[in-house]
N, CA, C and O atoms as a Tripos MOL2 file, in Angstrom:
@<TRIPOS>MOLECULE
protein
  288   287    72     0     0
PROTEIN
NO_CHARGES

@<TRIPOS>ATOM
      1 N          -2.4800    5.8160  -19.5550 N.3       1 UNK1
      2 CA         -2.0160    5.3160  -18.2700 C.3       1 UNK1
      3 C          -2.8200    6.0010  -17.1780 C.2       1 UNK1
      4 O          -3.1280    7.1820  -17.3420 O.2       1 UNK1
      5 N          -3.1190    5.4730  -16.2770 N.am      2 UNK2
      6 CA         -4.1870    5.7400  -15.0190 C.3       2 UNK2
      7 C          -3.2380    5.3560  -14.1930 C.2       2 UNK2
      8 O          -2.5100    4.3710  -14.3180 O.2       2 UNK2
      9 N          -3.2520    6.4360  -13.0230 N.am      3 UNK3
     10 CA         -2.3690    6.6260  -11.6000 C.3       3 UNK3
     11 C          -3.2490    6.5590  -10.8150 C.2       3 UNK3
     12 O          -4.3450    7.0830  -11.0180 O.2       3 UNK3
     13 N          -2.8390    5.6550   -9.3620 N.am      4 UNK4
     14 CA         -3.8520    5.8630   -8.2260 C.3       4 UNK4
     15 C          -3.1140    5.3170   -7.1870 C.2       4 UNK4
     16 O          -2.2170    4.4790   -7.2820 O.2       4 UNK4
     17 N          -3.7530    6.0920   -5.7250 N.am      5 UNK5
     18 CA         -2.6670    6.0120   -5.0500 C.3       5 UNK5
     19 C          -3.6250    5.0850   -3.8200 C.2       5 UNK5
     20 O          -4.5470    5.7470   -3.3440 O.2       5 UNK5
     21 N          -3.4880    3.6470   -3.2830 N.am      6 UNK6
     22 CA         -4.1240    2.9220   -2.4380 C.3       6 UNK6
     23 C          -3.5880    3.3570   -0.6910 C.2       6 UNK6
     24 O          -2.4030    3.5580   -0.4250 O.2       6 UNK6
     25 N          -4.2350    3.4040   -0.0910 N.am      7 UNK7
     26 CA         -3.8040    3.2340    1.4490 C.3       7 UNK7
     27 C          -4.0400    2.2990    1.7800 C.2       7 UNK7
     28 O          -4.9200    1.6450    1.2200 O.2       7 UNK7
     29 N          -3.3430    1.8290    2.8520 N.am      8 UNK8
     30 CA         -3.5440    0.0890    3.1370 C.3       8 UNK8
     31 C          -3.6160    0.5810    4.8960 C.2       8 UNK8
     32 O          -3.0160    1.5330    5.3960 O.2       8 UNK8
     33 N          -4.1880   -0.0230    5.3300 N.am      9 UNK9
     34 CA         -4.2910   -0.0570    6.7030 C.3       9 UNK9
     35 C          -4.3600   -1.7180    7.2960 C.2       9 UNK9
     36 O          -5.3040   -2.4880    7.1170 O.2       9 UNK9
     37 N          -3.1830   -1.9910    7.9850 N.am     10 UNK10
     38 CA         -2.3780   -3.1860    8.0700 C.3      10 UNK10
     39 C          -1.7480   -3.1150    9.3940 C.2      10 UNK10
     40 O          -0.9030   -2.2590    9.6550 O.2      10 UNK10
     41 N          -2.1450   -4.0050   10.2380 N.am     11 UNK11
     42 CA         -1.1080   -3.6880   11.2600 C.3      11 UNK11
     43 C           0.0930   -4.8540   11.2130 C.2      11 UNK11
     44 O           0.9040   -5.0780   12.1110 O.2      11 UNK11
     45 N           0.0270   -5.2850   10.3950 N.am     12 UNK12
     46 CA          0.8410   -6.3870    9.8900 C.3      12 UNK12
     47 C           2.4710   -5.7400    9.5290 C.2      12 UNK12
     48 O           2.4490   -4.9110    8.6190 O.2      12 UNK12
     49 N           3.9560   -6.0420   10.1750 N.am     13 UNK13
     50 CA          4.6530   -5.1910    9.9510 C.3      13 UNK13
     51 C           5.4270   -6.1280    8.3560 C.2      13 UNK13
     52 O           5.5470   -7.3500    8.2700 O.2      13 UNK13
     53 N           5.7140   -5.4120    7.6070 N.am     14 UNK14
     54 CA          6.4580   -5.2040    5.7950 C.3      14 UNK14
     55 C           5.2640   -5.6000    5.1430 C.2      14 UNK14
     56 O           5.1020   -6.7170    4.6520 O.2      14 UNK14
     57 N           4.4230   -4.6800    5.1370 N.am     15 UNK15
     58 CA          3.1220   -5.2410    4.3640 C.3      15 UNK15
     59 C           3.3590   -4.3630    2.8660 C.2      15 UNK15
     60 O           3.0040   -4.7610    1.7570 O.2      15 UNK15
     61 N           4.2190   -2.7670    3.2460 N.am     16 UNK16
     62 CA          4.6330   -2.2020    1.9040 C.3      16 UNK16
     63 C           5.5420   -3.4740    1.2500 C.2      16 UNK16
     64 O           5.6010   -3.4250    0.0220 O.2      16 UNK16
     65 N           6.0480   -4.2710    1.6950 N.am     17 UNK17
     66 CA          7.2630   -4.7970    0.8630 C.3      17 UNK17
     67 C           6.2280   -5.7830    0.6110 C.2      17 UNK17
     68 O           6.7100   -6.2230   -0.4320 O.2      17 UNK17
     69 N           5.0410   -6.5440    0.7990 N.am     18 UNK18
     70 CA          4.0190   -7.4230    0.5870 C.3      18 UNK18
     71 C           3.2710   -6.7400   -0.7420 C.2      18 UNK18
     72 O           3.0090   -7.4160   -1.7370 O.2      18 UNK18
     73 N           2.9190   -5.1360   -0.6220 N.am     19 UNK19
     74 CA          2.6710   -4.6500   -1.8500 C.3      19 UNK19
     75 C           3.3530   -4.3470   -3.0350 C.2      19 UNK19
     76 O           2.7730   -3.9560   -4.0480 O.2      19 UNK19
     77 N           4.5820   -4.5150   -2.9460 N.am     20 UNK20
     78 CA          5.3220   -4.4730   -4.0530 C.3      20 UNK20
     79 C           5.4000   -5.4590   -4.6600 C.2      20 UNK20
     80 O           5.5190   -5.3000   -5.8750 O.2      20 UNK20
     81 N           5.3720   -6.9810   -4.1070 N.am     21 UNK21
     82 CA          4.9410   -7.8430   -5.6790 C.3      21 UNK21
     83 C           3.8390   -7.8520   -5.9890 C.2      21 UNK21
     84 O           3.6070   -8.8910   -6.6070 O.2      21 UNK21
     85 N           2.8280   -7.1190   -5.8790 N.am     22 UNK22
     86 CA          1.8300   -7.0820   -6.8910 C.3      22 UNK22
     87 C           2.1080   -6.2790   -8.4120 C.2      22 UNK22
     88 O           2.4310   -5.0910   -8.4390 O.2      22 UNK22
     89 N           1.9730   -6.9220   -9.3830 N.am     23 UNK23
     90 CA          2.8260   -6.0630  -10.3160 C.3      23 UNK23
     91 C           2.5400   -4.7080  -11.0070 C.2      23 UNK23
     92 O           3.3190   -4.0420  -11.6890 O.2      23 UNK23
     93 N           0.9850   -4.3910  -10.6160 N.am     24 UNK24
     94 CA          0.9400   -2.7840  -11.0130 C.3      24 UNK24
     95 C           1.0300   -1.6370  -10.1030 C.2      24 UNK24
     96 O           0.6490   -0.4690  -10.1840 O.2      24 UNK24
     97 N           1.8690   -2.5670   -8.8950 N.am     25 UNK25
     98 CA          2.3070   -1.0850   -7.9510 C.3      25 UNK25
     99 C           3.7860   -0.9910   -8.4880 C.2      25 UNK25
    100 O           4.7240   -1.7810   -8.6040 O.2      25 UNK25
    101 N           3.5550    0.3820   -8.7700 N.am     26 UNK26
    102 CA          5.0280    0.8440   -9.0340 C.3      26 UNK26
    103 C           5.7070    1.4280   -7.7420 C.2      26 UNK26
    104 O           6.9050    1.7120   -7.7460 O.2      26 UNK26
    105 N           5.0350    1.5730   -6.8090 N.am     27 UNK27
    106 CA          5.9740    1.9770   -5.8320 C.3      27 UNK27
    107 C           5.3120    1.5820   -4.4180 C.2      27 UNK27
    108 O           4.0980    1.4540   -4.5750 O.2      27 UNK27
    109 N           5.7470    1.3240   -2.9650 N.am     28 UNK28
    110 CA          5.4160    1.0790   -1.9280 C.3      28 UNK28
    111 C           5.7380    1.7470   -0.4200 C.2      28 UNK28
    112 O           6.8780    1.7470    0.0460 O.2      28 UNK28
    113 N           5.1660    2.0290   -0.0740 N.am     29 UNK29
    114 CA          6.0740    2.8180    1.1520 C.3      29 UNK29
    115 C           5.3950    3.0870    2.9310 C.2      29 UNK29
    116 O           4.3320    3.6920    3.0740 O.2      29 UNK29
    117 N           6.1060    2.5990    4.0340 N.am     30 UNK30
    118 CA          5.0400    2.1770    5.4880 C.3      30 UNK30
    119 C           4.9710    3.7530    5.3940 C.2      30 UNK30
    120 O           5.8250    4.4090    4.7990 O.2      30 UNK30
    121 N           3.7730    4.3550    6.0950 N.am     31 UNK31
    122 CA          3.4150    5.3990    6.1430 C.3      31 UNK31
    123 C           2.9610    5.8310    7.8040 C.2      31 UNK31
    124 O           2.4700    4.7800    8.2140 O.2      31 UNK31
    125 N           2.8980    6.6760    8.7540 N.am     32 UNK32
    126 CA          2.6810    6.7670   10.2040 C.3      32 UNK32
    127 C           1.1630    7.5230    9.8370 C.2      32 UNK32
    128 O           0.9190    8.1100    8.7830 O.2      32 UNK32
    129 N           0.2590    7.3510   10.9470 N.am     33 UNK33
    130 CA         -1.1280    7.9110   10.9860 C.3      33 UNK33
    131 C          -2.0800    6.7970   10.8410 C.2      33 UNK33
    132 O          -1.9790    5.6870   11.3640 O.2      33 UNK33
    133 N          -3.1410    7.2800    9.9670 N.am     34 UNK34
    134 CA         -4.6120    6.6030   10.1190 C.3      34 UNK34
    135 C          -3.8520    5.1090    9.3140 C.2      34 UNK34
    136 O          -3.9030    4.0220    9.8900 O.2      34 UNK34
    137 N          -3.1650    5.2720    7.9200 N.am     35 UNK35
    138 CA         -2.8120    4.1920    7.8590 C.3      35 UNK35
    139 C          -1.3920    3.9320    7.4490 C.2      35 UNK35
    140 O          -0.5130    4.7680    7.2420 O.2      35 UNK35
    141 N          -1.3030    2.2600    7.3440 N.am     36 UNK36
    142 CA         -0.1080    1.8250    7.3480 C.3      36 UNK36
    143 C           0.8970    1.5290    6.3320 C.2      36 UNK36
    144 O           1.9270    0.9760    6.7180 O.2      36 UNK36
    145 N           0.7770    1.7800    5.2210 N.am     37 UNK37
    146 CA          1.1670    1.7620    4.0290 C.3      37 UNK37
    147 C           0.6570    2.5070    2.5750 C.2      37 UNK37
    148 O          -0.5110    2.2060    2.3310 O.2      37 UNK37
    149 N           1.3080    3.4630    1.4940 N.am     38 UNK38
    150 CA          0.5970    3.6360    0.6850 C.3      38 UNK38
    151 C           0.8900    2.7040   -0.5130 C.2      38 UNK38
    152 O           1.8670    2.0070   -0.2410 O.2      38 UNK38
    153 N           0.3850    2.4400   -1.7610 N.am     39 UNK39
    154 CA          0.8160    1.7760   -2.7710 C.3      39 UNK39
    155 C           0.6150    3.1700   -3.8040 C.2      39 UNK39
    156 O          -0.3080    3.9830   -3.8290 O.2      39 UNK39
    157 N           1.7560    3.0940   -4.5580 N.am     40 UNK40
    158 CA          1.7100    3.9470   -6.0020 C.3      40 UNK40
    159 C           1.1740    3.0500   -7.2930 C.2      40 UNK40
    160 O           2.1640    2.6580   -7.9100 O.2      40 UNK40
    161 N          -0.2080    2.5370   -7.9870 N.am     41 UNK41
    162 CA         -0.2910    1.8960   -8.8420 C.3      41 UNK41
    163 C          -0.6440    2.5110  -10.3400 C.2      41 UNK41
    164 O          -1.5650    3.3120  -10.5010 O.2      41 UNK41
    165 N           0.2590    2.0070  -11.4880 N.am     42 UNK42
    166 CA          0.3250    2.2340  -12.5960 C.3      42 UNK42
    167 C          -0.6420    1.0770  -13.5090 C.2      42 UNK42
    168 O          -0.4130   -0.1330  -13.5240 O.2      42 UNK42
    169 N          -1.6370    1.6870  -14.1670 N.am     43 UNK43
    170 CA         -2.6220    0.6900  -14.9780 C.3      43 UNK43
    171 C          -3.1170    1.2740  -16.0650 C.2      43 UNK43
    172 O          -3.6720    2.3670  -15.9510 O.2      43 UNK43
    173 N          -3.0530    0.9250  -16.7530 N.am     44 UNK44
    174 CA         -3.8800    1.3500  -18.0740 C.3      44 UNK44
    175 C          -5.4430    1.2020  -18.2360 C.2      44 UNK44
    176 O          -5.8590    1.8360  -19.2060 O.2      44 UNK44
    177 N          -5.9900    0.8170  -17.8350 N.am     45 UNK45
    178 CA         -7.8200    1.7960  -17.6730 C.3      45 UNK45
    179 C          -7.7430    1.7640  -16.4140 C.2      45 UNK45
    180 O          -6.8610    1.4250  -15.6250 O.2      45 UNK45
    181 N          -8.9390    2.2200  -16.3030 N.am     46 UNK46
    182 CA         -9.4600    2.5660  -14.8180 C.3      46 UNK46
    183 C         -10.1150    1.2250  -14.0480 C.2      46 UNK46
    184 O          -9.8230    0.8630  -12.9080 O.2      46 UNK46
    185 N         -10.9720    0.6480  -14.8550 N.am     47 UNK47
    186 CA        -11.4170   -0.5740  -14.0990 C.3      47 UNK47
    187 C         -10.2720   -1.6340  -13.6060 C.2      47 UNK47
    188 O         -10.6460   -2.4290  -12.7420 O.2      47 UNK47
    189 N          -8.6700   -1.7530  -14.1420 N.am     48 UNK48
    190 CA         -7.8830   -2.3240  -13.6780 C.3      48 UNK48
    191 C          -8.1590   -1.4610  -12.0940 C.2      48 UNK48
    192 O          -8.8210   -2.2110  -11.3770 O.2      48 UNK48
    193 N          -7.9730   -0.6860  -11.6770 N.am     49 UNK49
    194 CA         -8.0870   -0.1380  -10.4440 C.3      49 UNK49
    195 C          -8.4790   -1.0740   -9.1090 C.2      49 UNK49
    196 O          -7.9660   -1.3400   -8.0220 O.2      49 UNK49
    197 N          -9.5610   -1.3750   -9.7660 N.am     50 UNK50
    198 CA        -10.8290   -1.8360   -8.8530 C.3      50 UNK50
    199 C          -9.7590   -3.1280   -8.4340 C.2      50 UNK50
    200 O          -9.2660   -3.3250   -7.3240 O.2      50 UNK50
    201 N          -9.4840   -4.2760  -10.2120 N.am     51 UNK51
    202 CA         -8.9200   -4.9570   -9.6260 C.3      51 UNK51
    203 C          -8.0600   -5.2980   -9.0340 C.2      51 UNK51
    204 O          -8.0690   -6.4810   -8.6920 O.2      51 UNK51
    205 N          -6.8670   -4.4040   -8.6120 N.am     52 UNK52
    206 CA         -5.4500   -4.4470   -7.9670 C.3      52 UNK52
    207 C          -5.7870   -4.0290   -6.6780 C.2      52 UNK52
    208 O          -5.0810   -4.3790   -5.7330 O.2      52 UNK52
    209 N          -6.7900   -3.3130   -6.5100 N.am     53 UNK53
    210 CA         -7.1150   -3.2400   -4.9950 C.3      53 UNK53
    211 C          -8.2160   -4.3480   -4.2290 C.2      53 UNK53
    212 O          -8.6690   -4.4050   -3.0860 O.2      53 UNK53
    213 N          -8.3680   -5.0440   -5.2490 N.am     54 UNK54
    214 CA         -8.8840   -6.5670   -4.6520 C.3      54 UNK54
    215 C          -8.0790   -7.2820   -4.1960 C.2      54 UNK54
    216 O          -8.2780   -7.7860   -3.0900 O.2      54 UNK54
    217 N          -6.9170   -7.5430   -4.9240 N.am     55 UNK55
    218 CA         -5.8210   -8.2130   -4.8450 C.3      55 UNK55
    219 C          -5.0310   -7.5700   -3.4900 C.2      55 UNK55
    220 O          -4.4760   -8.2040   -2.5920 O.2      55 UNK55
    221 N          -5.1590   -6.1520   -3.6330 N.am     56 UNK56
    222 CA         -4.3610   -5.8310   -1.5770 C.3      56 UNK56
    223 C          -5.4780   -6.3500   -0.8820 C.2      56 UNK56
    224 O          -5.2780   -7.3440   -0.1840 O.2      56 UNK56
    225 N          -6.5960   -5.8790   -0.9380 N.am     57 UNK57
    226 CA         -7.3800   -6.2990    0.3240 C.3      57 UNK57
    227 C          -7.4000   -7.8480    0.8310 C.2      57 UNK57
    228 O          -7.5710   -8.2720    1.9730 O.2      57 UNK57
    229 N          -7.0740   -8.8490   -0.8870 N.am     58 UNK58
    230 CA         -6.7790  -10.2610   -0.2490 C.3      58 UNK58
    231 C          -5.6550  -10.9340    0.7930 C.2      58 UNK58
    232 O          -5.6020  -12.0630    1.2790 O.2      58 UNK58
    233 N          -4.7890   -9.7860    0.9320 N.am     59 UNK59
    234 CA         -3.4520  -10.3980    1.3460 C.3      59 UNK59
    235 C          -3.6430  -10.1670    2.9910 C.2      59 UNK59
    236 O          -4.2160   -9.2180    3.5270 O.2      59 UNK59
    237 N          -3.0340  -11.2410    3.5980 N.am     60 UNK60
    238 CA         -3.6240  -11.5420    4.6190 C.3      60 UNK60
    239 C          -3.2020  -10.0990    5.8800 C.2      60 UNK60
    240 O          -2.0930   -9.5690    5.8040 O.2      60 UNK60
    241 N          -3.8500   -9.8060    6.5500 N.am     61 UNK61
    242 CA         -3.4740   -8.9140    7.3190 C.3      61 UNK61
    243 C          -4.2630   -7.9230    7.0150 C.2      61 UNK61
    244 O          -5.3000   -8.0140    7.6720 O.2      61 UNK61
    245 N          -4.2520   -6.9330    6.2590 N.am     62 UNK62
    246 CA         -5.2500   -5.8890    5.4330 C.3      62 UNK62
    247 C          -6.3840   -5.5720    5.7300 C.2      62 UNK62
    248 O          -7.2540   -6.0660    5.0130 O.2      62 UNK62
    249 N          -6.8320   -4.6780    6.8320 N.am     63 UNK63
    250 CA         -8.2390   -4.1530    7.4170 C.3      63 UNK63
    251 C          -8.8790   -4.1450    6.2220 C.2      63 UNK63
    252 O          -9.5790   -4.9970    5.6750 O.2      63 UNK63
    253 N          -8.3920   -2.6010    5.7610 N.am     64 UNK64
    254 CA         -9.2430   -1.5220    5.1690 C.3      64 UNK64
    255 C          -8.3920   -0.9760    3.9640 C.2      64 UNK64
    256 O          -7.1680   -0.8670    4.0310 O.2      64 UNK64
    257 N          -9.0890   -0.6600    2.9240 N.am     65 UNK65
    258 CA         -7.9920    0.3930    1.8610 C.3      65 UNK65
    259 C          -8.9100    1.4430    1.2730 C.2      65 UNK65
    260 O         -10.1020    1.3200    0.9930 O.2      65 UNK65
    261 N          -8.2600    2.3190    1.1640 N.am     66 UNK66
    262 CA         -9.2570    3.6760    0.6690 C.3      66 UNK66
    263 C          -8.0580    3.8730   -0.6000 C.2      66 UNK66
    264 O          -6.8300    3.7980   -0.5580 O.2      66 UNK66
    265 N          -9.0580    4.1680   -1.7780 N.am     67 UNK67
    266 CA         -8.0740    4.3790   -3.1840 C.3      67 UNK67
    267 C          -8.7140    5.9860   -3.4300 C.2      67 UNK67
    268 O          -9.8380    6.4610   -3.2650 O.2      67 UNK67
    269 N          -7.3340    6.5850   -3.9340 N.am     68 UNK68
    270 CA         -7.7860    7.9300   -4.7620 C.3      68 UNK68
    271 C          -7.0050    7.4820   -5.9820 C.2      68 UNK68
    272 O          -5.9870    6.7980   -6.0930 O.2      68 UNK68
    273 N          -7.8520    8.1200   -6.9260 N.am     69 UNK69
    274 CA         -7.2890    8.1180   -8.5630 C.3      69 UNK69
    275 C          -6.9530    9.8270   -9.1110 C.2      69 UNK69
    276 O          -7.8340   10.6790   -9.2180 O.2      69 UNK69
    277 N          -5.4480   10.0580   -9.4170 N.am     70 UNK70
    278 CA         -4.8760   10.6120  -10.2440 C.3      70 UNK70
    279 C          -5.9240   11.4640  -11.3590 C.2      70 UNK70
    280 O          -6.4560   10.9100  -12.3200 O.2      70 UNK70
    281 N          -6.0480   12.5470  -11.0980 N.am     71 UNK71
    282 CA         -7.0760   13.6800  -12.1150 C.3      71 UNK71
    283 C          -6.1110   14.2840  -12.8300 C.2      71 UNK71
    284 O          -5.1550   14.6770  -12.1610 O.2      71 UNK71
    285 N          -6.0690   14.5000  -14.1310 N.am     72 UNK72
    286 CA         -5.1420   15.1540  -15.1810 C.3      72 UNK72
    287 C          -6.0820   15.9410  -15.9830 C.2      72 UNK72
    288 O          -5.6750   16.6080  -16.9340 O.2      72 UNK72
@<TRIPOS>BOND
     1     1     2 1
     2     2     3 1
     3     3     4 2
     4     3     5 am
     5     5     6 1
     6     6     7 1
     7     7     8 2
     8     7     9 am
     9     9    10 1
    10    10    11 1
    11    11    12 2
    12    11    13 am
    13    13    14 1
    14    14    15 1
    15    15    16 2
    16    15    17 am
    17    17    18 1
    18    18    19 1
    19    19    20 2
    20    19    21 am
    21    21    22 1
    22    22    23 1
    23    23    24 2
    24    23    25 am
    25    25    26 1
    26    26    27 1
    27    27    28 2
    28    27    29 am
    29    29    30 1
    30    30    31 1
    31    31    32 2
    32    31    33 am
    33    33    34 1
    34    34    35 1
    35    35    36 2
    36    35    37 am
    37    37    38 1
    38    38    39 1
    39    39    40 2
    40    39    41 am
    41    41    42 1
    42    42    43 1
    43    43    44 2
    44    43    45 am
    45    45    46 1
    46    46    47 1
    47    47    48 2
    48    47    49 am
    49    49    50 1
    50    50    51 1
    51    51    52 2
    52    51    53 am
    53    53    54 1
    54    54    55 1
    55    55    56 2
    56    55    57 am
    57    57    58 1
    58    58    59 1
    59    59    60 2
    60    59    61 am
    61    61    62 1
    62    62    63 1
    63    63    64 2
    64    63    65 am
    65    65    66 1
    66    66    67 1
    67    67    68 2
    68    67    69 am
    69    69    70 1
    70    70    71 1
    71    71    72 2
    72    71    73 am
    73    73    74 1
    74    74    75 1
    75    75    76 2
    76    75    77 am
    77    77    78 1
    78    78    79 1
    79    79    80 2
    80    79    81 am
    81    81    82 1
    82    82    83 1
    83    83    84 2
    84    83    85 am
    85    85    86 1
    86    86    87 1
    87    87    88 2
    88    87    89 am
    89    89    90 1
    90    90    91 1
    91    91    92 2
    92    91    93 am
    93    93    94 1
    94    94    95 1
    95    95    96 2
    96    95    97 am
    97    97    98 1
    98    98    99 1
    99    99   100 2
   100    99   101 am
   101   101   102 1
   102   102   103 1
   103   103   104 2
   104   103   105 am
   105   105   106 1
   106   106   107 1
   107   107   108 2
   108   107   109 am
   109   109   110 1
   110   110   111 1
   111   111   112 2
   112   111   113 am
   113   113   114 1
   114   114   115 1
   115   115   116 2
   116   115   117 am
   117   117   118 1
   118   118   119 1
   119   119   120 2
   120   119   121 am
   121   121   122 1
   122   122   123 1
   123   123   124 2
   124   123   125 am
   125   125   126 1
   126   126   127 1
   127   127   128 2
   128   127   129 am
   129   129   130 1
   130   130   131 1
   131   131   132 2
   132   131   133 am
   133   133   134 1
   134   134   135 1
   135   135   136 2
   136   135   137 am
   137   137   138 1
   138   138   139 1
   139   139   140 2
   140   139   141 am
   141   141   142 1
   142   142   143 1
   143   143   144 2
   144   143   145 am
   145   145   146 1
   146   146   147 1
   147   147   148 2
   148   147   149 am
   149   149   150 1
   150   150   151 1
   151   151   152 2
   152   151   153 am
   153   153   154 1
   154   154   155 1
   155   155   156 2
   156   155   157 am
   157   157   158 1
   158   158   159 1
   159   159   160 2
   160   159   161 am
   161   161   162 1
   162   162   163 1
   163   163   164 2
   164   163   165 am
   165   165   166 1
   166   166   167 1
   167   167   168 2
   168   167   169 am
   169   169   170 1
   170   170   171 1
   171   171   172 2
   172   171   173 am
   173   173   174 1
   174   174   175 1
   175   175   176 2
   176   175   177 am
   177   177   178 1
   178   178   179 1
   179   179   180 2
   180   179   181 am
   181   181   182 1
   182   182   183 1
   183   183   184 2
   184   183   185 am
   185   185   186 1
   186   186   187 1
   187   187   188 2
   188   187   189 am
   189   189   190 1
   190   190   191 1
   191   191   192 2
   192   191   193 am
   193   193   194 1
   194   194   195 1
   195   195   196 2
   196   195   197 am
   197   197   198 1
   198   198   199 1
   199   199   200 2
   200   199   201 am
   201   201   202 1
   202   202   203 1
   203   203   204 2
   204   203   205 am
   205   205   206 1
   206   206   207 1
   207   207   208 2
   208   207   209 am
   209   209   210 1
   210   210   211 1
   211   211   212 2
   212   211   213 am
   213   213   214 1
   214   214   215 1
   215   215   216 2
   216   215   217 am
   217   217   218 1
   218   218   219 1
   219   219   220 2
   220   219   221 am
   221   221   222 1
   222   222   223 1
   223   223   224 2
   224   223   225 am
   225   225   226 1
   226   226   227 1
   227   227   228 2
   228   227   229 am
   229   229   230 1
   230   230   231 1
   231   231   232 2
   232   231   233 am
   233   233   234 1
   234   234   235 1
   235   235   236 2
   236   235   237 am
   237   237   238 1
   238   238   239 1
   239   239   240 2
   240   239   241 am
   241   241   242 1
   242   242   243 1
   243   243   244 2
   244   243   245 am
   245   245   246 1
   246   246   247 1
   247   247   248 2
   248   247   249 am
   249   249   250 1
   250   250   251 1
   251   251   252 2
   252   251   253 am
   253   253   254 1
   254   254   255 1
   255   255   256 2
   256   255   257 am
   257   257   258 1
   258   258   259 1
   259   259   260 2
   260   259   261 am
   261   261   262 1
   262   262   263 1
   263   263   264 2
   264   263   265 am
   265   265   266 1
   266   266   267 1
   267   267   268 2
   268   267   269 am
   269   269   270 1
   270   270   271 1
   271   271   272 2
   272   271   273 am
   273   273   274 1
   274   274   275 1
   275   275   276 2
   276   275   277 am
   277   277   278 1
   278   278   279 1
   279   279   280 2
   280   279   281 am
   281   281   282 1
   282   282   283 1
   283   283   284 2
   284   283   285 am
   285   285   286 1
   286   286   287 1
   287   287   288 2
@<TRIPOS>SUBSTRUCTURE
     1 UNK1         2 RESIDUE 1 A UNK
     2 UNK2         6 RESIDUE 1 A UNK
     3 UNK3        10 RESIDUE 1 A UNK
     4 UNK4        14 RESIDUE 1 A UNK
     5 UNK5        18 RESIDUE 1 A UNK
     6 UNK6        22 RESIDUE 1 A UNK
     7 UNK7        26 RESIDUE 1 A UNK
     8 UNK8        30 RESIDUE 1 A UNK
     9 UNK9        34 RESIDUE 1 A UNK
    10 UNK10       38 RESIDUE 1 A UNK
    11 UNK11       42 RESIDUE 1 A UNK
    12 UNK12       46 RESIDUE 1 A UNK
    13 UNK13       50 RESIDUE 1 A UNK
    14 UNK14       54 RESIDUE 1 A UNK
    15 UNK15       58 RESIDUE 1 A UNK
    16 UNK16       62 RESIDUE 1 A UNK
    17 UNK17       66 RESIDUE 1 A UNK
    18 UNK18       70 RESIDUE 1 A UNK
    19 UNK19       74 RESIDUE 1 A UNK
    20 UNK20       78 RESIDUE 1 A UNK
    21 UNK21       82 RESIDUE 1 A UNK
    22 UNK22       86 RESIDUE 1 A UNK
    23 UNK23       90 RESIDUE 1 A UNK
    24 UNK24       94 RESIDUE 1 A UNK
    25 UNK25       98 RESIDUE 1 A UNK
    26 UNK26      102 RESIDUE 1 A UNK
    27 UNK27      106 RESIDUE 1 A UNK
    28 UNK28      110 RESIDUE 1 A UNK
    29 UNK29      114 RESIDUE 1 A UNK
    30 UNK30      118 RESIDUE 1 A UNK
    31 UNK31      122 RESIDUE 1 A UNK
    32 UNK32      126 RESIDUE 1 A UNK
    33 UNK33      130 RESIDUE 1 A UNK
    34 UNK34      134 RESIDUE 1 A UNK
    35 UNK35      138 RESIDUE 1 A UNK
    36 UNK36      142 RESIDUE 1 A UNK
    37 UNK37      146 RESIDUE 1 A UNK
    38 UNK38      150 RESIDUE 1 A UNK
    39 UNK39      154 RESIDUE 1 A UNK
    40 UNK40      158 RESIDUE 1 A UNK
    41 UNK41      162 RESIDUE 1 A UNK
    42 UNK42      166 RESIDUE 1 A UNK
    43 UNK43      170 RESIDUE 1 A UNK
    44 UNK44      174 RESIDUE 1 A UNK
    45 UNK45      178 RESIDUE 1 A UNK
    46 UNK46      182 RESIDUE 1 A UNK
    47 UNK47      186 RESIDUE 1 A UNK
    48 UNK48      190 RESIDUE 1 A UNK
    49 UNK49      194 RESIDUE 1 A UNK
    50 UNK50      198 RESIDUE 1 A UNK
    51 UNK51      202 RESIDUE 1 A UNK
    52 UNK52      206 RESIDUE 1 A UNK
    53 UNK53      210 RESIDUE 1 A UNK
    54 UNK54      214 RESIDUE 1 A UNK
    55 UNK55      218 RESIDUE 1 A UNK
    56 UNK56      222 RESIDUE 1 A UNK
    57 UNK57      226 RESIDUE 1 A UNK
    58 UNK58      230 RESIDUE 1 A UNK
    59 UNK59      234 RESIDUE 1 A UNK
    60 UNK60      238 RESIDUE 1 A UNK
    61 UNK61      242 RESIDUE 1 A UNK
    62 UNK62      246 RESIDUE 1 A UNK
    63 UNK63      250 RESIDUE 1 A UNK
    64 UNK64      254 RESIDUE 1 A UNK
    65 UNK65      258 RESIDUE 1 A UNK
    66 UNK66      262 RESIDUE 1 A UNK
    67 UNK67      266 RESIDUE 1 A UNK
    68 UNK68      270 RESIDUE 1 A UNK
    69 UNK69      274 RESIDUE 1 A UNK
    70 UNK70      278 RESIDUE 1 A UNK
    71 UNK71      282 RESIDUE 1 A UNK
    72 UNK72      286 RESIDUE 1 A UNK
């Protein structure tokens, strides 16, 4: 299992509740500062990564997203 945590920068307001049906975020939450939401996503390899953060950047509203991945 591979953890990674997306920032969404959105000025779009319930864009966390927009990231929660994507189905490998396990968790969502609006965040104050540079940006506007983080996503918690759960995936089994790493290249899923890439693609679930294609899938935020498609949803309408969505500047920018910066991903960090989970080191164990």
């Amino acid at each position: 299992m591979v953890r990674a945590i997306i920032l969404v920068k959105s000025p779009k307001r319930l864009i966390a509740a927009r990231l929660r049906k994507i189905d490998a975020v396990s968790d969502s939450f609006p965040t104050n500062g540079q940006f506007d939401a983080v996503a918690v996503i759960d995936v089994d390899e790493l290249v899923q990564i890439k693609e679930v953060a294609c899938q935020i950047q498609e949803i309408n509203g969505v500047e920018r997203t910066e991903t960090m991945v989970e080191v164990q």
